[in-house]
Every structure is written in C-alpha cells, then in structure tokens.
C-alpha positions in Angstrom: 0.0 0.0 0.0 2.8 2.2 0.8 4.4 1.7 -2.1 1.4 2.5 -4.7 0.9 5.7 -2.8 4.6 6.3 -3.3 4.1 6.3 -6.7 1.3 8.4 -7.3 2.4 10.9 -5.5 5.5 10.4 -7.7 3.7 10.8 -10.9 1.5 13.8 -9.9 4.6 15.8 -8.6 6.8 14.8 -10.6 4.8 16.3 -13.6 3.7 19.2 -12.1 6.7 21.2 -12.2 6.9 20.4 -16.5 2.9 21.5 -16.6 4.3 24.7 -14.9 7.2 25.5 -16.4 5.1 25.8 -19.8 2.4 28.3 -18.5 2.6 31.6 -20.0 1.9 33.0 -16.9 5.5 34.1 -14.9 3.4 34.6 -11.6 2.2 30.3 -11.7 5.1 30.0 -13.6 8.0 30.3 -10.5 6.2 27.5 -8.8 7.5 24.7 -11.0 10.8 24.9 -9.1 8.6 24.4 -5.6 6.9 21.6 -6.6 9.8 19.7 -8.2 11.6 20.2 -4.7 8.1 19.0 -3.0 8.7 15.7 -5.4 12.5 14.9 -4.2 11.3 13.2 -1.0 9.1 10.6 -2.7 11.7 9.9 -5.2 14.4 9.3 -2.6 11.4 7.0 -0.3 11.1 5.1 -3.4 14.7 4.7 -4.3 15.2 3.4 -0.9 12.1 1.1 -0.5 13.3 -0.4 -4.1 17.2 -0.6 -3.6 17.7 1.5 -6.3 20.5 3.7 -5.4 20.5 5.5 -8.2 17.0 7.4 -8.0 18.5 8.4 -4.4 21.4 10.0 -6.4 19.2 11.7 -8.4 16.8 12.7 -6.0 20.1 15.1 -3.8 21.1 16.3 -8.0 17.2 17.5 -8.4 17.2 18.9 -5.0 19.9 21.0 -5.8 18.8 22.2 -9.4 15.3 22.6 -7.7 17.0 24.6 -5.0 19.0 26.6 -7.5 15.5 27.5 -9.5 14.2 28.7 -6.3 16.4 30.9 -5.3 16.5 32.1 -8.9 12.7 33.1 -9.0 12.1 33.4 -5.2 15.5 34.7 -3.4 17.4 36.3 -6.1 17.0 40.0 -6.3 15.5 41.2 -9.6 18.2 43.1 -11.8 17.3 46.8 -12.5 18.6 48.0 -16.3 19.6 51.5 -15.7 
C-alpha cells in the first residue's frame, strides 16, 4: 500500500513542475521549481524502498537544481537596467 501511494504521489509531482514551467503566466510560472523540490522526498522514499541507489542520487542532484530555480525566481534580487 505504501508503495502504490509512493508512486502516485510520484507521478503527480513529478509532472507538475513540466505542466508549470510551460504556463505563460511568470506569476504560476515560478512555482515549477517548488513543486519539483516538494517531489525529491518521494523519489528518494522510493529509491530506498526499491534498492535502487541511483533514484537516491538523483533525488540530492534535483534537490539542488530545484533549489537553484528557487532561489532564482524566489531569493534572487530582480536586476534593475539602468
């Protein structure tokens, strides 16, 4: 049981962040980033309960290039053109 809700919580969040990315709008837009990083803990759960190392791997690079994204559209200040 633990396992199928693993995995659809995988495959809703883990294609949520591609749905967003597309929108047009830049305001629903800068969530992609969050919900990728929401996504990261399932994967690595999964990777564990399976053995398969390598999705834990992947799970700390996403993190990061999740993290970077956020602090790209959440932390970073906005440049100013003068």
């Amino acid at each position: 049981m633990l396992n199928i809700f693993i995995q659809v919580c995988l495959t809703i969040l883990s294609l949520l962040p591609i749905v967003l990315s597309q929108v047009k709008s830049d305001k629903i837009r800068r969530y992609d980033c969050i919900a990728g990083i929401i996504a990261q803990p399932f994967w690595f759960a999964y990777g564990w309960y399976s053995e398969a190392w390598s999705l834990c791997f992947l799970g700390i690079v996403y993190s990061g290039v999740f993290a970077y994204g956020f602090y790209g559209k959440w932390l970073k200040p906005p440049v100013r053109l003068t």
